[in-house]
N, C-alpha and C positions, 0 to 999 in steps of 0.2 A: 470397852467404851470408857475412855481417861472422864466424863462426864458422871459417870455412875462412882467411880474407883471411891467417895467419899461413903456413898450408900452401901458399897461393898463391904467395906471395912469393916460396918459395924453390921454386916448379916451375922445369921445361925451359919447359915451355910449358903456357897454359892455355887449353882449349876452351872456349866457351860452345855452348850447344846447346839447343834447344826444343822437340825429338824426344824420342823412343826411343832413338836411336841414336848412337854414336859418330862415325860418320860423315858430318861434313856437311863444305861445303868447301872449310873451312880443315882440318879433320882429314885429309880425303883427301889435299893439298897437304901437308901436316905429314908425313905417313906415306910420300910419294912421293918427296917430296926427302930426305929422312933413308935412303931404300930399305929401310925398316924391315920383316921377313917375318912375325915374330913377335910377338904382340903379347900382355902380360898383362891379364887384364880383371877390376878388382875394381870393386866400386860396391854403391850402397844397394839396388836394386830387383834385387836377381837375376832373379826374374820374366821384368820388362822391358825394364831400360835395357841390364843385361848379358847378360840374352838375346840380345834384337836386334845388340846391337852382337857378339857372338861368330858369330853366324850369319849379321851383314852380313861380318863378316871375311872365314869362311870359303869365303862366295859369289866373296868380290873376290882370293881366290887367296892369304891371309894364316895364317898358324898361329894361331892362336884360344888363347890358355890362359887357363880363367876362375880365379881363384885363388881356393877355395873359401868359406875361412876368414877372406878379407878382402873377403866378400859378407854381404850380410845384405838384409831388406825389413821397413819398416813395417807387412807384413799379418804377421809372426812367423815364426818356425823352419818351419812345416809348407808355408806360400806357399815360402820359401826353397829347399827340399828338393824339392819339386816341379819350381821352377824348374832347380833340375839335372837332375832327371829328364829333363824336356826337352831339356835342352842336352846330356848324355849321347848320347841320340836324334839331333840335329843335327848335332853336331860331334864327339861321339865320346866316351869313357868317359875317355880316355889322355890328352885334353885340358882336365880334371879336375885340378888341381893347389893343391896348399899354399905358402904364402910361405915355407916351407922349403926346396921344390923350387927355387922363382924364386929365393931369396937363394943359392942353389948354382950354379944355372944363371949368375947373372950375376958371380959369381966367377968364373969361366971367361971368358968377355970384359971383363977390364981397361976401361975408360971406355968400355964400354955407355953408348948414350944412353938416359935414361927419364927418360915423362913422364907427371907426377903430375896 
């Protein structure tokens, strides 16, 4: 996506992927050597992409946080809102969160790794 390439740049790291999901396996490898427990999940298809991927986390033993408000989907606000429904359902109501919470959270560990 020539529109991201400036965001790219300056990632940790960047996944390519052809799923649903986050987890393929160079991410699985990314997330294993890092010993990363916690994971934030914002993205375009709440739906989908960040469904799946909050739900494969929580399968593979990882703390899931979907960041609410740096989600969104091209089907509108009402796909989106459902989409947490679900994920409420899956992984839990508490695991719900604003980039309020994550920019406080990660004030608290000094050179946190993340990756965009």
């Amino acid at each position: 996506m020539p529109e991201r390439a400036e965001a790219a740049a300056r990632a940790h790291k960047v996944i390519g992927k052809t799923g649903y999901t986050l987890f393929t396996p160079g991410a699985d490898e990314l997330i294993r050597r890092a010993d990363w427990t916690d994971l934030a999940l914002c993205g375009v298809a709440t739906e989908s992409c960040v469904l799946k991927s909050a739900a494969d986390a929580f399968e593979r033993d990882h703390a899931p946080w979907i960041v609410t408000d740096a989600c969104a989907t091209e089907a509108g606000p009402d796909v989106h809102d459902v989409g947490l429904v679900v994920a409420r359902r899956l992984i839990g109501s508490s695991q719900l969160v604003t980039t309020d919470h994550v920019v406080r959270q990660l004030a608290v560990y000094p050179g946190a790794s993340v990756l965009e």
